[in-house]
DOFIKE-264963 format. One line per 8 residues: number of its first residue (from 0); their letters; for each residue x, y, z of C-alpha. Coordinates in nm, 3 decimals, m for minus. Each point is the difference from the previous one (the first is absolute). Example, Ala and Ser with C-alpha at 12.3 -4.5 7.8 and 13.67 -1.06 7.14 Angstrom:
<sites>
0) AS) 1.230/m0.450/0.780  0.137/0.344/m0.066
</sites>
This chain:
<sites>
0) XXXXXXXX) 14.513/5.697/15.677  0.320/0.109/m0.104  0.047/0.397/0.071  0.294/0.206/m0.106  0.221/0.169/m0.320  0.099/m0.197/m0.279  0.277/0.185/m0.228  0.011/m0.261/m0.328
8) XXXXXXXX) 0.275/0.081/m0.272  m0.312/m0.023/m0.265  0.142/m0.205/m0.314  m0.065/0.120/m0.398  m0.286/m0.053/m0.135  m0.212/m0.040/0.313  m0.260/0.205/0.070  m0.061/0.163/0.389
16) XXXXXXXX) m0.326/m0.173/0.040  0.180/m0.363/m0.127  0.263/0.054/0.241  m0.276/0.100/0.255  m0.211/m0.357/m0.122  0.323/m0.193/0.039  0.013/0.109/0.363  m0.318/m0.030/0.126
24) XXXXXXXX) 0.028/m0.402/m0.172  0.318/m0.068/0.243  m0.071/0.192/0.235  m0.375/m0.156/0.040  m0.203/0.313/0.064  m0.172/0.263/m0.209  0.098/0.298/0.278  0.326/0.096/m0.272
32) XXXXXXXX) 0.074/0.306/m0.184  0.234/0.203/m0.185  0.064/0.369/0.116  0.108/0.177/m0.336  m0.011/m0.140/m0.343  0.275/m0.090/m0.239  m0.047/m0.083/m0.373  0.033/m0.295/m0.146
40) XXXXXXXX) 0.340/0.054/m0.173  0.128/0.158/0.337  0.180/m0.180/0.267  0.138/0.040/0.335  m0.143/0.115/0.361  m0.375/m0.123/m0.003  m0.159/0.086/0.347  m0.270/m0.276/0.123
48) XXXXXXXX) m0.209/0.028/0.316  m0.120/m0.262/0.146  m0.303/m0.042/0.266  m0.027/0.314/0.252  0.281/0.104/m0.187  m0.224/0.093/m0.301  m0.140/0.340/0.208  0.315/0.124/m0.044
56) XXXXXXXX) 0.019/0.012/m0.376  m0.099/0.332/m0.055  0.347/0.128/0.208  0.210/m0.239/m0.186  m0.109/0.138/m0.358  0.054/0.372/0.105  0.352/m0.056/0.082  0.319/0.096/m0.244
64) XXXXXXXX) 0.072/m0.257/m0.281  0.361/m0.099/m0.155  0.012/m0.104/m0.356  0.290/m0.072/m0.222  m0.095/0.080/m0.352  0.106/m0.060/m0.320  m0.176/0.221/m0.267  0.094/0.001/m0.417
72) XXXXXXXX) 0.008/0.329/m0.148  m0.061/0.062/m0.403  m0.335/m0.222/0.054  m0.349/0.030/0.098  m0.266/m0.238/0.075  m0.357/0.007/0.026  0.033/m0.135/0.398  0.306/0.210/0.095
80) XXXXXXXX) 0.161/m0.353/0.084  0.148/m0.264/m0.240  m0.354/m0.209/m0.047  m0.117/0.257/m0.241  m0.037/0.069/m0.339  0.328/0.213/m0.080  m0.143/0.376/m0.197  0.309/0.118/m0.085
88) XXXXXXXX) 0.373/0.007/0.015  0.250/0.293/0.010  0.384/0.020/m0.028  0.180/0.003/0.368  0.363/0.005/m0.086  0.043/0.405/0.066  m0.190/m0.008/0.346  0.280/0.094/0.201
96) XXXXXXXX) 0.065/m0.075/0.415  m0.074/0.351/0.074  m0.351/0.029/m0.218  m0.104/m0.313/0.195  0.132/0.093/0.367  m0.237/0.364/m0.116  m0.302/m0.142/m0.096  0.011/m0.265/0.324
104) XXXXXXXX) 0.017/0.298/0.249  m0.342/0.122/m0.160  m0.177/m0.261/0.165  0.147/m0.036/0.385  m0.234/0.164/0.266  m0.428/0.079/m0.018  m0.069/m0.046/m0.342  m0.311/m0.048/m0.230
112) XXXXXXXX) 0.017/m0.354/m0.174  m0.265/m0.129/m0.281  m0.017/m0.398/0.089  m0.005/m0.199/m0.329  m0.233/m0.075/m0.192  0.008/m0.332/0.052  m0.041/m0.003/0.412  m0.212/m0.110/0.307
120) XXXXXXXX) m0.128/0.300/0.088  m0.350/0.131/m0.051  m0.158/0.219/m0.224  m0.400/0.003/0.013  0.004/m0.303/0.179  0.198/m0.180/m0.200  0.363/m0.125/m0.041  0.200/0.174/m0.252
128) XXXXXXXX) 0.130/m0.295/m0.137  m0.333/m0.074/m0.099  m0.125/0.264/m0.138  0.327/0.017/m0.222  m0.005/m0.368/m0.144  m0.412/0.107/m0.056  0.210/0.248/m0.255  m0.174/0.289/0.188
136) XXXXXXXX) 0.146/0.343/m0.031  0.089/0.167/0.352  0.296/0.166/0.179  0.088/m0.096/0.300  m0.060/0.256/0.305  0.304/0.093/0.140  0.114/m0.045/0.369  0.233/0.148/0.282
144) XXXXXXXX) 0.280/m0.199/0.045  0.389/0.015/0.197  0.286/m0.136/m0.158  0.237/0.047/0.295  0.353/m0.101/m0.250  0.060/m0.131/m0.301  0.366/m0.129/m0.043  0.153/m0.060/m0.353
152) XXXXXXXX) 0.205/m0.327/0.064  0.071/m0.069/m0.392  m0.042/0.158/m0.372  0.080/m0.266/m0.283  m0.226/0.129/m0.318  m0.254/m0.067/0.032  0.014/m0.175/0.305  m0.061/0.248/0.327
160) XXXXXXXX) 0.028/m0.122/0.383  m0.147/0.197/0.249  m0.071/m0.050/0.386  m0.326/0.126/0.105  m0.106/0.115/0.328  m0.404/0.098/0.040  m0.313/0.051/0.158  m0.293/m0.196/m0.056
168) XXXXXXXX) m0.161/m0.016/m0.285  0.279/0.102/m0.220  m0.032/m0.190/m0.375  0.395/m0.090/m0.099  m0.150/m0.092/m0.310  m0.102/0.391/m0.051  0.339/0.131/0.128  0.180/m0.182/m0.299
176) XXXXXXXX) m0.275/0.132/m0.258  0.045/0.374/0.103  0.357/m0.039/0.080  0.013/m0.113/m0.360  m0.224/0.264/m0.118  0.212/0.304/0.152  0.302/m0.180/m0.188  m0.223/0.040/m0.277
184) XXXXXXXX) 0.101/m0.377/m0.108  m0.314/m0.203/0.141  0.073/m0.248/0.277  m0.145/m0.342/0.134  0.028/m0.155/0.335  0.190/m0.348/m0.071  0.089/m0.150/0.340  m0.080/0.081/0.353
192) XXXXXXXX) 0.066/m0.130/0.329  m0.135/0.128/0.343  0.334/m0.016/0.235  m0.243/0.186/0.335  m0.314/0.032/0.090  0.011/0.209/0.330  0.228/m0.129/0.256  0.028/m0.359/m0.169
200) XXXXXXXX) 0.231/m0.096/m0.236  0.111/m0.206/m0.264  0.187/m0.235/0.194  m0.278/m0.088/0.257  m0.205/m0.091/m0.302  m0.083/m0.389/m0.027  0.041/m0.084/m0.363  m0.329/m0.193/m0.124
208) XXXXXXXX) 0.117/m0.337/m0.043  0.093/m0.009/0.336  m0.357/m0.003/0.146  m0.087/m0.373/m0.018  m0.186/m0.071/0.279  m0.179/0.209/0.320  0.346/m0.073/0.196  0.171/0.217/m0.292
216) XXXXXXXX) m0.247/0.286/0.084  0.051/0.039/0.336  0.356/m0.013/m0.002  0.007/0.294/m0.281  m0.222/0.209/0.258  0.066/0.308/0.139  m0.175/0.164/0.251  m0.307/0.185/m0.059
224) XXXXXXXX) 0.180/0.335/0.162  0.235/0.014/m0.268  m0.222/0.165/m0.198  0.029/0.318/0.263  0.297/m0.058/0.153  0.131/0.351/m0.057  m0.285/0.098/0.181  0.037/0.097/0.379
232) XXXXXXXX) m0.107/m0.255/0.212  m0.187/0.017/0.311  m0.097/m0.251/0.276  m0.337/0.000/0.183  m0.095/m0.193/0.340  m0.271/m0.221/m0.024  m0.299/0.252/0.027  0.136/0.189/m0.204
240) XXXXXXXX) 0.043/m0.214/m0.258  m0.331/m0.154/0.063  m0.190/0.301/m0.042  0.221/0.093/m0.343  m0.085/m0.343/m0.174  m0.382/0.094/0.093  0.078/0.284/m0.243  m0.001/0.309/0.269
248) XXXXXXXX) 0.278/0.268/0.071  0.171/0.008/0.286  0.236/0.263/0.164  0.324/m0.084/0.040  0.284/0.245/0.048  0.295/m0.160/m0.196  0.084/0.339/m0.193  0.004/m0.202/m0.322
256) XXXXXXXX) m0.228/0.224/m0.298  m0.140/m0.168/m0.291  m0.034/m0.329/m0.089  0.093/m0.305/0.227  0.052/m0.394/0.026  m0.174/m0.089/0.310  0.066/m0.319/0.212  m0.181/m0.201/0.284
264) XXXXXXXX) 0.241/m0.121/0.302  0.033/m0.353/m0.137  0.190/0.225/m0.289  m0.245/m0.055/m0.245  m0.095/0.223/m0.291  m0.406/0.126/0.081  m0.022/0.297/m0.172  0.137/0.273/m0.239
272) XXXXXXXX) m0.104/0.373/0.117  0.061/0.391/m0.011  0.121/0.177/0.291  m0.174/0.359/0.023  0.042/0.217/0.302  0.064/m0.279/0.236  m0.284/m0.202/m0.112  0.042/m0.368/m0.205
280) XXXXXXXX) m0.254/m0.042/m0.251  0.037/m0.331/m0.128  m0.111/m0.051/m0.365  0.126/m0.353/m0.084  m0.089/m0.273/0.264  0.175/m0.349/0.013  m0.103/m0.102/0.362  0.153/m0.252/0.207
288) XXXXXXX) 0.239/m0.255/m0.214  0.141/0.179/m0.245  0.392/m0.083/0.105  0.288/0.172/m0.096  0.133/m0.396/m0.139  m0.335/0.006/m0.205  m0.126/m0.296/0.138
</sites>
């Protein structure tokens, strides 16, 4: 079994799960996963995880995200994005650099965001997106979210270009609606690329096509630490280690607090844990074979 991080520049049109299907085909194993969805008409960093690998999703989708954006003011659309049905159009041609550069700064640090309405997350049980093509009426609940930066790169009416750096969860499709709504013009998201996705970039990303066989996969691999590695690490002896991928704490004076990589003396990865007062508490166990070459 193949075990490691996949970063896959995702194409157009492709959903996460296709791009998750197309994998597992090549690769020849079901143990594949993605580790933060991107929409269909969105492109750029898609994070897989493959075998072992796929414990460590839930760190890889609460890092920081980079998007580049491209959103068109004077419009609106049903999805926030340039699938739906357009609801109304306004004039753009006095929204100056200044109004924009204002009504940006609204939304950087802890804010309150209302996902569309047309979205994956849950309400009662169900999708959004569901309920809405149902043609039920709801709003959306709204969430806690960090937009670390938002950078205006371009304004060409209606045309605005924005670099977006934020937490997870963060909709970019509900950023261009309410920046739009503050301008008081509407907006729609109409491009958007994910350039980072925690420590990995858009350069380390395989593009699709490339994939063709199982050979392709593990040569696009990185190591399964990558997801942590601005975590500090710390190496255990062998009992140690032994009793850590058994799933009990150990002491170990390394005066590192908080949460910690953990390797065995052949240097590979066996657990992820919290240091408290001295004491190791593992709380995601690899054991033995989990190499920092993902094989």
């Amino acid at each position: 079994m193949i075990t490691g991080i996949l970063p896959v520049d995702k194409p157009l049109g492709w959903t996460s799960h296709d791009v998750v299907g197309r994998v597992r085909r090549v690769a020849g194993q079901k143990a594949v996963g993605h580790a933060g969805t991107l929409d269909p008409l969105a492109t750029g960093v898609l994070v897989l995880v493959l075998g072992k690998a796929t414990r460590l999703s839930n760190e890889l989708m609460g890092t920081t995200k980079v998007y580049c954006a491209e959103v068109v003011l004077g419009a609106s659309t049903a999805t926030d994005d340039a699938e739906g049905e357009m609801l109304r159009h306004v004039p753009v041609e006095g929204v100056s650099p200044e109004a924009i550069d204002a009504a940006v700064l609204r939304f950087v640090g802890e804010i309150e965001q209302v996902p569309p309405r047309y979205a994956a997350v849950r309400k009662g049980g169900e999708r959004l997106y569901v309920l809405a093509r149902r043609g039920e009426i709801f709003e959306p609940e709204p969430r806690r979210v960090v937009v670390e930066r938002i950078d205006v790169l371009s304004w060409e009416a209606p045309r605005l270009r924005l670099r977006v750096i934020c937490g997870a969860g963060t909709y970019i499709r509900s950023l261009a609606r309410d920046i739009g709504d503050v301008l008081d013009t509407g907006g729609y998201l109409h491009a958007l690329r994910r350039t980072g996705s925690g420590t990995i970039g858009l350069e380390e990303a395989m593009p699709l096509d490339g994939l063709r066989d199982r050979d392709d996969v593990e040569r696009a691999l990185l190591p399964p630490d990558r997801a942590v590695i601005d975590w500090p690490a710390l190496l255990l002896d062998g009992p140690e280690a032994a009793l850590i991928v058994t799933g009990r704490p150990i002491e170990h004076q390394s005066g590192a607090e908080g949460s910690v990589r953990l390797y065995g003396s052949s240097g590979d990865l066996v657990a992820l844990g919290r240091v408290v007062s001295g004491q190791i508490q593992p709380y995601r166990v690899f054991g033995e074979g989990t190499s920092a070459d993902g094989r």
